[in-house]
C-alpha positions in Angstrom: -7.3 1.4 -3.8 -7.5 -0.6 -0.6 -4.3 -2.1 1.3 -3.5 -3.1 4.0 -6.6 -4.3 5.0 -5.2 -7.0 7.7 -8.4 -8.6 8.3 -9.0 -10.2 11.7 -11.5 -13.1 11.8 -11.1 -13.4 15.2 -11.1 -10.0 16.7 -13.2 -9.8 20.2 -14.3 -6.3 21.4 -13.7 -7.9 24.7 -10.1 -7.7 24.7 -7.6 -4.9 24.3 -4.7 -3.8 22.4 -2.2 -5.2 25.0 -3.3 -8.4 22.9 -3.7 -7.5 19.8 -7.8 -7.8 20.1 -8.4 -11.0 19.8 -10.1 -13.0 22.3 -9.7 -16.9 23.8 -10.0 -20.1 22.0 -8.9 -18.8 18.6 -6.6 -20.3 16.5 -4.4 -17.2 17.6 -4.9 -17.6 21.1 -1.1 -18.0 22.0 -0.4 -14.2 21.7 -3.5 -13.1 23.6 -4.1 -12.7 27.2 -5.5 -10.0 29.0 -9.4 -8.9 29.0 -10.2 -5.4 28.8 -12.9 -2.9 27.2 -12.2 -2.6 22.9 -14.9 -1.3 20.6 -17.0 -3.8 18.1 -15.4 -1.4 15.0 -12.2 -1.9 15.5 -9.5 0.1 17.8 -6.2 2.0 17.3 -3.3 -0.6 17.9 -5.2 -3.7 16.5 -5.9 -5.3 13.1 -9.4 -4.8 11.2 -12.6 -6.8 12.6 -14.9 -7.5 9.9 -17.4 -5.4 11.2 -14.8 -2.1 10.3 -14.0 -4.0 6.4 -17.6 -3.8 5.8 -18.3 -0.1 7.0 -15.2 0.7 5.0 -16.6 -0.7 2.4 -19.8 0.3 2.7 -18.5 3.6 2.2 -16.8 3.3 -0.5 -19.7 2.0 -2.5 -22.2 4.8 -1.5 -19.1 7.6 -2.6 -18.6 5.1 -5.6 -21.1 2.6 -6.8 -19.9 2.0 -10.5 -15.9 1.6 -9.6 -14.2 0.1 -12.4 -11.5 -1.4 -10.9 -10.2 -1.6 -7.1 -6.3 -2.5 -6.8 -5.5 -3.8 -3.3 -2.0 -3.8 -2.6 -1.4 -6.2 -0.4 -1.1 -7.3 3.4 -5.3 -9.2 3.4 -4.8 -10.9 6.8 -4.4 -9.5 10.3 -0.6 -10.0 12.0 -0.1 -13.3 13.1 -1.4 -16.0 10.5 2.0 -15.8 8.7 4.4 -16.8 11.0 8.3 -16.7 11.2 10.3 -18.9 9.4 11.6 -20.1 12.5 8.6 -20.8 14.4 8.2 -24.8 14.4 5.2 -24.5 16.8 2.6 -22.5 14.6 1.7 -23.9 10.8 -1.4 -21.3 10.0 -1.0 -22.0 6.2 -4.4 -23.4 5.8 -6.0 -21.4 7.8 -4.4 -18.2 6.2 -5.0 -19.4 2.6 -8.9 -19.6 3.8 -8.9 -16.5 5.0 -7.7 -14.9 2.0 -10.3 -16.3 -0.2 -12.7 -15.4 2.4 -11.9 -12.1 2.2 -11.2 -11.6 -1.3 -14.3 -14.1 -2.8 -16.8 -13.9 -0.3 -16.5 -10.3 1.1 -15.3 -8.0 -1.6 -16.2 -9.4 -4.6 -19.8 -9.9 -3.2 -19.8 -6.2 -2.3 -18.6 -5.1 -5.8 -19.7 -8.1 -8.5 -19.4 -5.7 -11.4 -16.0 -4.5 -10.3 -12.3 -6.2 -11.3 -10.6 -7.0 -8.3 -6.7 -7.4 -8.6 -4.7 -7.4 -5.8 -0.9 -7.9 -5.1 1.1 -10.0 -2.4 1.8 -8.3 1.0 4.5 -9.6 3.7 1.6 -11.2 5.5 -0.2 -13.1 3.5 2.5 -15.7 2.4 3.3 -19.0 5.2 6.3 -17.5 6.5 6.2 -13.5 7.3 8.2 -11.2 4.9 9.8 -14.8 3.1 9.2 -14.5 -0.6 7.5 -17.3 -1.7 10.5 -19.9 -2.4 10.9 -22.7 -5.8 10.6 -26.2 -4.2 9.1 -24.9 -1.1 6.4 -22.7 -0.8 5.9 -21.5 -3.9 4.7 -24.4 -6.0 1.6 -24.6 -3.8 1.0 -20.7 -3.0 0.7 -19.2 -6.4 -1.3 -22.1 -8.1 -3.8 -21.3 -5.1 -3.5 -17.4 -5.1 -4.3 -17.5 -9.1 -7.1 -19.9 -8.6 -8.6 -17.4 -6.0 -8.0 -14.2 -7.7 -8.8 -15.2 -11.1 -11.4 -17.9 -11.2 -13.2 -17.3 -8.4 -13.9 -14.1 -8.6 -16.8 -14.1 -11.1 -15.7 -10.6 -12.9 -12.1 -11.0 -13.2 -12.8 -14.7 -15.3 -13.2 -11.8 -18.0 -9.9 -10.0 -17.7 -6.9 -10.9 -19.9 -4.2 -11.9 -18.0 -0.7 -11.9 -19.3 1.5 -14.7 -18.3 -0.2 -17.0 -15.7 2.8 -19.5 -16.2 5.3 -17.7 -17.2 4.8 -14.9 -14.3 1.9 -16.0 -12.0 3.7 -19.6 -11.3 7.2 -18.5 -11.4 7.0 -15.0 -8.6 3.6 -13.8 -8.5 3.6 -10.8 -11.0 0.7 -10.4 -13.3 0.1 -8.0 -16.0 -4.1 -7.2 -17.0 -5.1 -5.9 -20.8 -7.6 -3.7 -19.0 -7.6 -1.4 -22.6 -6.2 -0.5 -25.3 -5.1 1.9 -23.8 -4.8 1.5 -20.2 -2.9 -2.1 -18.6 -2.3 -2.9 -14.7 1.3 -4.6 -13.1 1.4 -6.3 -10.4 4.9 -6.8 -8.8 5.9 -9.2 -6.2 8.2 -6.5 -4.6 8.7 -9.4 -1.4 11.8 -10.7 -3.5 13.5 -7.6 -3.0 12.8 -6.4 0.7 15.8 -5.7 2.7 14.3 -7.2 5.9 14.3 -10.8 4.5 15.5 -10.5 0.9 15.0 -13.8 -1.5 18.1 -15.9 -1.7 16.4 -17.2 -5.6 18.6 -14.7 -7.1 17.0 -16.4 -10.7 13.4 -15.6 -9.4 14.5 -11.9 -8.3 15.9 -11.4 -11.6 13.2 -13.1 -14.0 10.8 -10.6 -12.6 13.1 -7.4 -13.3 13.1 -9.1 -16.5 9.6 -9.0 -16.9 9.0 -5.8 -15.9 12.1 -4.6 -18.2 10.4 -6.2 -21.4 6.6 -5.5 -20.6 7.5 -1.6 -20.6 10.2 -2.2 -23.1 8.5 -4.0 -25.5 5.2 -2.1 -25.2 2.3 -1.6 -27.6 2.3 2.2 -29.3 0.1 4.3 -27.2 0.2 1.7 -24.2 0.5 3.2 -20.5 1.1 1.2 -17.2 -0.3 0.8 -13.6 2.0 -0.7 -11.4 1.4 -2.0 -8.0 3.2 -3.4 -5.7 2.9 -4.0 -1.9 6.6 -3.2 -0.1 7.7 0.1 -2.2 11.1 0.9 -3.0 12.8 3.6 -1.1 12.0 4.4 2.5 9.5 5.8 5.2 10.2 7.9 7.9 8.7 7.1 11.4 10.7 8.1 14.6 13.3 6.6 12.3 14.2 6.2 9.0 13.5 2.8 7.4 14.8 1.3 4.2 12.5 -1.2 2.3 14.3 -2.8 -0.6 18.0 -3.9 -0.6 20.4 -1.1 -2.7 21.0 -3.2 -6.1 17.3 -3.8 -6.1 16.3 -0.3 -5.7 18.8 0.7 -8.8 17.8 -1.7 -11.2 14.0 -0.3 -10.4 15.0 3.0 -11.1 16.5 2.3 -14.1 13.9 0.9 -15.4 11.2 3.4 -14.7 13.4 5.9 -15.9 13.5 4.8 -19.0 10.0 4.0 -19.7 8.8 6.9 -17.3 6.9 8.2 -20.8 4.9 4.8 -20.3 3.8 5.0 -16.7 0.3 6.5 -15.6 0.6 6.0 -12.2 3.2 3.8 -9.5 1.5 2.5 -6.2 2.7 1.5 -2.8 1.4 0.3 0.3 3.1 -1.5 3.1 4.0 1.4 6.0 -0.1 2.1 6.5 0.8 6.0 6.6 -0.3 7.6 3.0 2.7 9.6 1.7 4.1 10.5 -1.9 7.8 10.4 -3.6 9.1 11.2 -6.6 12.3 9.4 -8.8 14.6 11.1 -10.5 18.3 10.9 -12.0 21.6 11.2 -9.5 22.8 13.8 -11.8 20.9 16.2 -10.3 21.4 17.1 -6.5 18.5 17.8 -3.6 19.7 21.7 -3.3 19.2 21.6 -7.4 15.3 20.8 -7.1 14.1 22.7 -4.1 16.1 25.7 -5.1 14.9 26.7 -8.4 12.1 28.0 -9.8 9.1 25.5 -10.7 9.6 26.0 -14.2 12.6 25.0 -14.8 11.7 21.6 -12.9 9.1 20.1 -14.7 11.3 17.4 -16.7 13.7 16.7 -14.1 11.8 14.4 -11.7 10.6 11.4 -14.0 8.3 9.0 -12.2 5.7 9.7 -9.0 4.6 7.0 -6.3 1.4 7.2 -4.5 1.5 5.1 -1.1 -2.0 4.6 0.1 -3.3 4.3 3.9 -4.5 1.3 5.5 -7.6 0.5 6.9 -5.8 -1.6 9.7 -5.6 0.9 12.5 -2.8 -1.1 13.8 -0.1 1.8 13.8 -3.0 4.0 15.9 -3.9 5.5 12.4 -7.5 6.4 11.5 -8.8 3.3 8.8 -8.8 5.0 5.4 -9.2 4.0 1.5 -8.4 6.0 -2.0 -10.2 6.8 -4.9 -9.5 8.2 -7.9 -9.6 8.2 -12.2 -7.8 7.9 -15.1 -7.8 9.6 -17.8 -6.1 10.1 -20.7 -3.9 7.7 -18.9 -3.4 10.1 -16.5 -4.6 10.0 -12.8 -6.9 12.5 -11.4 -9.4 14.3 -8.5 -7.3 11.6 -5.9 -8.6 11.7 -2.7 -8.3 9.9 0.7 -11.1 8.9 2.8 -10.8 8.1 6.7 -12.9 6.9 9.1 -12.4 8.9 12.6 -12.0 5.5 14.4 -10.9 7.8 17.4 -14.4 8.9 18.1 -15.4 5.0 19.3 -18.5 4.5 17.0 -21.2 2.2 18.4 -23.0 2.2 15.4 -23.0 2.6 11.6 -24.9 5.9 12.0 -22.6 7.2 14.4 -19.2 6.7 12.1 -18.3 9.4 10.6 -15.5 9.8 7.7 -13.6 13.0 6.3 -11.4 13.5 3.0 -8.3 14.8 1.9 -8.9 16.2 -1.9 -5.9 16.3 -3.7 -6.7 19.4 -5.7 -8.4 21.3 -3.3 -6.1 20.6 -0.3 -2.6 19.9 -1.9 -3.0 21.7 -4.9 -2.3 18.6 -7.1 -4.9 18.1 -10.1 -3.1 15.5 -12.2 -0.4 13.0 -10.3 2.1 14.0 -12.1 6.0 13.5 -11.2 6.4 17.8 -11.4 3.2 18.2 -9.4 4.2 16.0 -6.8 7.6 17.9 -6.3 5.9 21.2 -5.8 4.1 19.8 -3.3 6.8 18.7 -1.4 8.9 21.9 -2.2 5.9 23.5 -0.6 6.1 21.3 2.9 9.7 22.2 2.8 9.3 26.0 2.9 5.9 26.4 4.9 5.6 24.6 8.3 2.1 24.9 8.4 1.2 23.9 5.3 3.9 20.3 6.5 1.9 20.1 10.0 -1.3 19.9 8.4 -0.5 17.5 5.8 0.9 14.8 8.4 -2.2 15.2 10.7 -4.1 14.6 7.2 -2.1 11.7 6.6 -3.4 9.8 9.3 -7.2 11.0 9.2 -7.1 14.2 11.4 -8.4 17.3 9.7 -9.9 20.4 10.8 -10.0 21.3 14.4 -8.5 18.1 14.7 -5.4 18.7 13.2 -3.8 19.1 16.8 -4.7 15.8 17.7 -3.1 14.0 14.7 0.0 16.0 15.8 0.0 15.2 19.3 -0.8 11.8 17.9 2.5 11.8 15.9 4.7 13.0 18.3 3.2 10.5 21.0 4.2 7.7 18.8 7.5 9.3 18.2 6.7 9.5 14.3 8.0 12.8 13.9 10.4 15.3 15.9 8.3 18.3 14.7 11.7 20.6 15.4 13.5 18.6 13.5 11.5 17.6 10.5 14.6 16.9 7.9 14.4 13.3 8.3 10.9 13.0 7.2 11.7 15.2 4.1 14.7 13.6 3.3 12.7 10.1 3.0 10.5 11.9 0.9 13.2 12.6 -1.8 15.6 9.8 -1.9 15.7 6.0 -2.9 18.6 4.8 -1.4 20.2 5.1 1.9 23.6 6.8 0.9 21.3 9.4 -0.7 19.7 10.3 2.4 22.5 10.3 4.7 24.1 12.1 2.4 
């Protein structure tokens, strides 16, 4: 899984984070201004260069040369190509549109020929930042192009069976893959449904729940799901709490999974750049309820997992990272993160170096299962050390380094580390009333 990649084309190592990285005479020149030192791979507070795409992916192929599939949830292009929808002075459009196919076409497909390549629509790769594509505006000419791009012009995925391309593609993005008899991909437009700049095509919003209802609904025997999605529902928890998707939204999600939660292999999200996990389960059951009883009475209770992945944009002063891990029997397995230490200023390919959280070995979670997942989580409730550790892990800091990725936290004002309950609370609730609550 890659996401949030946010690719800058015109990154200088001249200029500094003040400005975003990117240097005069660009097409992006109006929000740079300053020259100061930066670092040819990239630097904590600004968007990818190329140069820190290919190392990334570089490493992924020598960990994993024979990947079957890479999912890659979203966000392509560095800040600044989509603009607001009130900015009359900046129309990026073609510029962003060629940026995406350079990235997709000529830089990842090249790396991985072999491999399918699906990915989903982030808040930054549309024309107008975090505004859902719209019918009779935007939309007409963005998906035609996106499909064209994902599906023809990458020379593996012309032999994928895709599910819909009118019906879904044309009408809000979503696609569903036969990857198997067994096995199938979903990838949701979840832009419809953000609360920052929710879609006003209430028919679009609700064709895709639709979808989504009657794909899992309607299912073949046997048949288990990976869905994907770019904005996740729920919340995240830096300095502040922050709610993604607007409450009705959220609920009619919920529902859904919940009742096809026998049907899902594994949920992804993206969007925040810090990995994390959550779990869904029914309002019958209260917060004291799970974390107060014994394990074994809690493995039905939670019914669906969501793995959020980090980004390799070290935007948010986060080390870059990617995931890998396998599926099988429809269940995923020996997850791990990878990050590059971007703090240590590589000047060369030989002098990056990457380390890994493994899911079984450092979290004790073998298969991602919605039970698994809440022991975990029971266990950074009770055990401070074992919570400190995992959020200086979650943005690339392990080891001797662990303080660093604390200090690190608490400098960007990510965490109150005596006062952690917000950060769990986000962890185990949906909706906002639920974590105030």
């Amino acid at each position: 899984m890659l996401n949030d990649i946010h690719i800058d084309y015109f990154y200088s190592d001249e200029v500094g984070i003040d400005h975003y990285c990117r240097g005069r005479g660009t097409p992006l020149d109006w929000i740079t201004y300053v020259e100061k030192d930066s670092n040819k791979f990239g630097q904590m507070g600004c968007d990818s260069p190329p140069r820190l795409v290919k190392l990334m992916l570089d490493k992924l192929d020598k960990i994993e040369p024979d990947i079957d599939v890479i999912i890659i949830s979203g966000d392509l292009i560095s800040h600044g190509l989509s603009v607001e929808l009130e900015d009359k002075d900046h129309d990026q459009y073609a510029l962003l549109k060629e940026k995406i196919e350079d990235l997709l076409v000529d830089l990842i497909a090249k790396k991985f020929p072999n491999t399918f390549i699906l990915p989903t629509i982030g808040n930054n790769d549309i024309k107008y930042h975090y505004v859902a594509p719209q019918v009779n505006f935007t939309a007409p000419d963005y998906y035609p192009f996106l499909y064209r791009t994902i599906f023809e012009k990458i020379p593996k995925n012309r032999e994928l069976k895709v599910h819909g391309k009118n019906e879904s593609f044309n009408t809000f993005g979503g696609y569903r893959v036969n990857y198997s008899d067994e096995l199938d991909f979903i990838a949701f437009n979840s832009l419809y449904y953000n609360a920052r700049t929710p879609s006003k095509d209430f028919y679009i919003r609700d064709a895709q729940f639709d979808w989504l209802e009657s794909t899992l609904d309607n299912a073949e025997p046997g048949k288990k799901f990976v869905i994907f999605f770019h904005i996740y529902p729920g919340m995240y928890f830096i300095g502040k709490v922050r709610f993604f998707w607007e409450t009705s939204s959220v609920l009619r999600f919920n529902d859904i999974i919940q009742r096809n939660s026998d049907k899902i292999s594994l949920i992804l999200g993206a969007h925040s750049h810090f990995p994390d996990m959550k779990i869904g389960f029914s309002h019958e059951f209260s917060l004291p309820f799970l974390l107060n009883n014994e394990d074994a009475l809690l493995e039905y209770i939670p019914k669906w997992a969501m793995l959020i992945t980090p980004s390799i944009s070290p935007v948010f002063k986060n080390n870059p990272g990617f995931t890998l891990l396998n599926i099988e029997d429809q269940k995923a397995n020996n997850i791990s993160w990878h990050f590059m230490e971007l703090y240590k200023f590589p000047r060369s390919e030989e002098e990056a170096r990457f380390n890994t959280l493994d899911f079984k070995e450092d979290l004790g979670i073998d298969e991602f299962e919605p039970s698994a997942v809440l022991k975990f989580i029971k266990s950074i409730v009770e055990d401070r050390v074992t919570l400190y550790k995992y959020l200086a892990h979650k943005i690339g800091y392990t080891g001797k380094n662990i303080a660093t990725g604390l200090a690190e936290y608490q400098e960007l004002k990510m965490i109150n580390l005596d006062e952690e309950y917000g950060y769990l609370c986000s962890l185990l609730n949906l909706l906002r009333t639920d974590y105030y609550f």
